[in-house]
N, C-alpha and C positions, 0 to 999 in steps of 0.2 A: 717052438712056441709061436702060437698066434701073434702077428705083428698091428699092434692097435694103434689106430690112427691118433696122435695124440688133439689134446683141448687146450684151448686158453679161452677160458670165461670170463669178463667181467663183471665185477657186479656193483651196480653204482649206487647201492642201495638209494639212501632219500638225498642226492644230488643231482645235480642239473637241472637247468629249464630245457622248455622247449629248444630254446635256440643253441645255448651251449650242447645241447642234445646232437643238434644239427648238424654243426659246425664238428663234435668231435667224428660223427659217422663222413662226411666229407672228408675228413682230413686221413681217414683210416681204409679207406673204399678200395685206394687204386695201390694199396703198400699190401694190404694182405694175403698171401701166401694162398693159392689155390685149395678149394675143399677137399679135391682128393688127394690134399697130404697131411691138412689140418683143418679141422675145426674150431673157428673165429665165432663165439659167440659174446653178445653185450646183453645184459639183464639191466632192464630199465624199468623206470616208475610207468604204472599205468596208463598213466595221461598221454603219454607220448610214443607208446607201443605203436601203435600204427605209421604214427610219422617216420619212425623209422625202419619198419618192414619196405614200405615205400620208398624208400630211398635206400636200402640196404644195398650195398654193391655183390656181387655172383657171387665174392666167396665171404661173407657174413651173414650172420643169422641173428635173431632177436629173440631173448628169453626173457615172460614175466620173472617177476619176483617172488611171486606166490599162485596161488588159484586156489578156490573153494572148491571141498567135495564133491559138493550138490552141484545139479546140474541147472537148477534155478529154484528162486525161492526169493523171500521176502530177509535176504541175508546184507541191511544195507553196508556200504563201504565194498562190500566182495567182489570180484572178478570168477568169471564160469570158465571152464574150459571150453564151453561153445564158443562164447563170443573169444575166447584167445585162437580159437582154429579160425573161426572167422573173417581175422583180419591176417590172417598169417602169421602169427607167432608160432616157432615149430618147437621151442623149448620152455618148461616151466621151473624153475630152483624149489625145490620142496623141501620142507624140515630145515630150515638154517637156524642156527642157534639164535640170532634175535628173534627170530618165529616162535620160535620153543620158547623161549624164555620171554619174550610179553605179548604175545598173542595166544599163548594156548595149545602151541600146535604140538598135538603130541602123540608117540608112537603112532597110535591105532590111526589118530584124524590123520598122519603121514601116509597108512598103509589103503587108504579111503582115499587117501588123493592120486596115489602111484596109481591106482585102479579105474580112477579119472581120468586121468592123463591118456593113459592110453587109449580109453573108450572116443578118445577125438584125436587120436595121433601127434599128440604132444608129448615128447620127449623128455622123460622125467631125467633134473638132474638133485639127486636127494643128496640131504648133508648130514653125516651124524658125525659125532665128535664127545669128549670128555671133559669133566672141570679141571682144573687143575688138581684139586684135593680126592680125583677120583683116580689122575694118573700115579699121584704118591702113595696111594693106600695099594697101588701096583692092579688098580681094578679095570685098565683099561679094556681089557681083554673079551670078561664079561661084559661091563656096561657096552662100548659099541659093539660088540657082537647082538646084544639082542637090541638094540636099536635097527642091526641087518637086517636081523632074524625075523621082526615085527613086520617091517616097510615091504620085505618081498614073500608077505605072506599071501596064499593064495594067486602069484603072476606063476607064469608057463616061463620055462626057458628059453624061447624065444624074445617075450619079454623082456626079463631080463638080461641077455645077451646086449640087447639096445638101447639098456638106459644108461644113466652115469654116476656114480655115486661120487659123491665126495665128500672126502676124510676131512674134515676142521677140528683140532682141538681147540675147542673154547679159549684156554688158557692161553692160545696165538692169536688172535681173533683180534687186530687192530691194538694190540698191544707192545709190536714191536721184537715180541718173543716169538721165534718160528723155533720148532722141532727142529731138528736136527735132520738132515737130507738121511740118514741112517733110522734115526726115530722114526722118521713118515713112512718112509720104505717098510721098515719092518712091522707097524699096525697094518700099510695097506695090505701086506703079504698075511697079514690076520688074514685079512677080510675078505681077499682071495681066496683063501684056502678053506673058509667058511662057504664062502658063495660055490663050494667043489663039494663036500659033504653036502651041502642042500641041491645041490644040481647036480651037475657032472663037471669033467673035467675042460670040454668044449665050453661052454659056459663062465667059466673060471677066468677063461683064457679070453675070451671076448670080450666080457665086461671091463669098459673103463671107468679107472678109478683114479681121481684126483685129490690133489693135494690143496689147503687153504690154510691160511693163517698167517698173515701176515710176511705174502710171497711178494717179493719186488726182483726190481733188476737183477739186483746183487748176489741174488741166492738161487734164482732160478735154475741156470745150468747145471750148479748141484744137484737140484732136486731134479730136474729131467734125465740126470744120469744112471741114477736107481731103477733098476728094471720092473720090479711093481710099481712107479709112477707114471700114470699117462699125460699128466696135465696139470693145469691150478686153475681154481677158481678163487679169481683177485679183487679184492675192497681198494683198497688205499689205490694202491699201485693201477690202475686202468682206468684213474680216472685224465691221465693225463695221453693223448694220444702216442706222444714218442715212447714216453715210459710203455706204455699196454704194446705197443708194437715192439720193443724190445725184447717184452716177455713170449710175444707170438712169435717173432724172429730164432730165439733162445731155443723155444720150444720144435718148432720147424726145421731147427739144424740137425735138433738131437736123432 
């Protein structure tokens, strides 16, 4: 089996200012774990993307939150993938269930954005995931499989090889409720084994695919034990430096 470099992503949705901004990249710069063993990424509000590209230390990297389709237009409020190449942002979070759920963003506009992303070498990390009342009727399978099926519709296997998906059940999502390190494991091996019928098996094996939902200190080892998990991408938990570096540390061991 392909050995994939695992992630820890944070993603701060609508917290921090500038300066709390500052101060948590300072405080995380010179503790995190080199890139060629892991990938340290922080998703920030738009206002402050730059400041922190700018001061990112050699093994961190900055992900918007979002990005628009279009490549320009009269779309107010939106951010381009031009200007996120621009200022160096090498990562974009696509499709996260607040996206989906109040802004609109859906399958197709996802499969519109992965297609962006690349056109400016920005590294799509897409989120799909289930309600709860969609895991009980036992429909996990189908609904996030064609939320895959949609997003990497039209990319080459190359592509795909280099993006990152991550698995969120809704139902864990800042709620306190995480899947089961066994649960996670066996959707992402879904969705592995989908991304192998639509590709190959190289492909299957390259793609990483993380875990989110309300992942903290406590739980993470578990979850990086499971051999379909590469990573989480963390709300609550990343917003506090020691906490988010425990999780990169956790992750970096496994």
């Amino acid at each position: 089996m392909t050995m994939r470099k695992p992630m820890i992503a944070g993603n701060w949705k609508m917290f921090k200012t500038r300066d709390e901004a500052l101060q948590f990249i300072y405080a995380v710069n010179m503790e995190v774990p080199k890139r060629e063993f892991i990938d340290t990424v922080i998703c920030a509000q738009a206002p402050v993307l730059r400041d922190l590209v700018k001061r990112q230390g050699e093994n961190v990297r900055i992900a918007a939150q979002t990005m628009h389709e279009e490549t320009e237009g009269a779309f107010t409020g939106e951010v381009s993938a031009a200007l996120l190449e621009n200022i160096g942002v090498e990562y974009a979070v696509i499709g996260h269930s607040e996206r989906r759920q109040y802004f609109n963003e859906t399958d197709d506009k996802v499969n519109l954005k992965l297609h962006q992303a690349f056109r400016y070498d920005i590294t799509p990390i897409v989120c799909v995931g289930e309600t709860l009342e969609t895991r009980e009727a036992n429909k996990t399978e189908t609904f996030v499989g064609d939320q895959v099926k949609i997003a990497l519709q039209g990319l080459g296997k190359d592509q795909v090889q280099s993006l990152v998906i991550a698995y969120e059940p809704i139902w864990a999502i800042g709620t306190g409720k995480t899947a089961t390190s066994e649960q996670a494991n066996e959707t992402i091996k879904m969705i592995r084994d989908l991304v192998k019928t639509l590709y190959d098996t190289t492909t299957s094996e390259a793609i990483r695919i993380l875990y989110g939902g309300s992942v903290k200190p406590e739980n993470i080892e578990s979850l990086m034990k499971e051999p379909h998990i590469d990573g989480a991408l963390v709300g609550g938990a990343s917003l506090s430096p020691k906490s988010f570096m425990t999780l990169v540390d956790a992750a970096y061991k496994q």
